[in-house]
matplotlib code that plots the C-alpha trace (Angstrom):
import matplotlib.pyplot as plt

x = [-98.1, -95.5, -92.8, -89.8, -87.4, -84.1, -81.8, -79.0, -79.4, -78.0, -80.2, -78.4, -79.3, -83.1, -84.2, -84.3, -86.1, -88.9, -90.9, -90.8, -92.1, -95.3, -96.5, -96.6, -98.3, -100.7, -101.4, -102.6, -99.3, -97.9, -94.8, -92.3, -88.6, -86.3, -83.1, -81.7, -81.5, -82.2, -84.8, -87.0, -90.2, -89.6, -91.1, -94.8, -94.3, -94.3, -90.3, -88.2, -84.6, -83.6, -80.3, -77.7, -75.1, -72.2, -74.3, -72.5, -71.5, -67.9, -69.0, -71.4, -68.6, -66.4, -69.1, -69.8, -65.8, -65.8, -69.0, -67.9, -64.6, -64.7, -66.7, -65.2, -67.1, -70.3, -70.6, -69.1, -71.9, -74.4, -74.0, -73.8, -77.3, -78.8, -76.9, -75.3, -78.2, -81.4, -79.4, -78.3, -82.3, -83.5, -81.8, -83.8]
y = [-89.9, -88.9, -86.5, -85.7, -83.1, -83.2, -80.6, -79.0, -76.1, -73.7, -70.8, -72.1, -75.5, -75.5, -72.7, -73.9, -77.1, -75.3, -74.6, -78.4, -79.1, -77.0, -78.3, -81.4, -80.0, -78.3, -81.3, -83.0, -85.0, -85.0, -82.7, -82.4, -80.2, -82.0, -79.5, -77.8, -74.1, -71.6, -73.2, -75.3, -74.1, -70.9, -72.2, -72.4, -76.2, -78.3, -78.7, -81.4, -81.1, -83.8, -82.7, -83.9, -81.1, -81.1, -82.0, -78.6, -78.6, -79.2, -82.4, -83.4, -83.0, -85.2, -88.1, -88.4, -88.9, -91.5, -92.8, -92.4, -92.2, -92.2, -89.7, -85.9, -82.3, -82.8, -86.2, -85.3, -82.5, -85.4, -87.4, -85.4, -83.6, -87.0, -89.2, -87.9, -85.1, -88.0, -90.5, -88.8, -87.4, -90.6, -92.1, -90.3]
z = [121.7, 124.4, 122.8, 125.0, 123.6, 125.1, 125.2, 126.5, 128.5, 125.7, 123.4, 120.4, 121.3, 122.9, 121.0, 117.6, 118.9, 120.6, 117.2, 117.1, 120.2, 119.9, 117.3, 118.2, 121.1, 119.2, 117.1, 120.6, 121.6, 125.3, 125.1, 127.5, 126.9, 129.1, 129.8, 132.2, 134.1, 133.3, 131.1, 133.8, 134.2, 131.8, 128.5, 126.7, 127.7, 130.6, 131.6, 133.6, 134.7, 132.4, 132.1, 134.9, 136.2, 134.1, 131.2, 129.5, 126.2, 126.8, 128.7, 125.6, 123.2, 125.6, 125.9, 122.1, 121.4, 124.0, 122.1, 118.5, 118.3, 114.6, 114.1, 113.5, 111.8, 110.5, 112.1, 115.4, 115.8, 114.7, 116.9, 119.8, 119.3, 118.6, 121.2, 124.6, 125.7, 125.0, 126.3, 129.8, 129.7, 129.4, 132.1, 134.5]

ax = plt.figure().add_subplot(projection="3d")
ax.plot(x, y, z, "-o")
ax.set_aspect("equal")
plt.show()
């Protein structure tokens, strides 16, 4: 299976993903961590610049209001991790 973890190019935000990602690898699945610098090329997995410039977390936040308007807290922070940084990833 081809696993693509998207990311925003934050510690807080890649880090606590990349646990994730290797296991998968390790259980024989095709992982890549799309993000952005200074991540690229600087993990135990293969990286792509998946993230367009801008793609900050100010810029996330803005995008998943314009997406959800209703959604504040909890579900605000929901639905930005799970919407705006696979979305703009996949696009490319």
């Amino acid at each position: 299976m081809k696993v693509v973890i998207a990311s925003l190019s934050a510690y807080g935000h890649l880090y606590p993903m990349v646990p994730l990602a290797l296991a998968c690898a390790a259980a024989g699945h095709d992982v890549v961590v799309a993000t952005g610098d200074p991540f690229v090329g600087r993990l135990p997995l293969p990286t792509v610049d998946g993230l367009p410039a801008g793609m900050s977390l100010e810029a996330a936040v803005a995008e998943t209001r314009r997406r959800h308007p209703e959604a504040h807290g909890v579900d605000l922070m929901e639905a930005m991790f799970a919407t705006s940084p696979p979305r703009r990833s996949a696009r490319r």
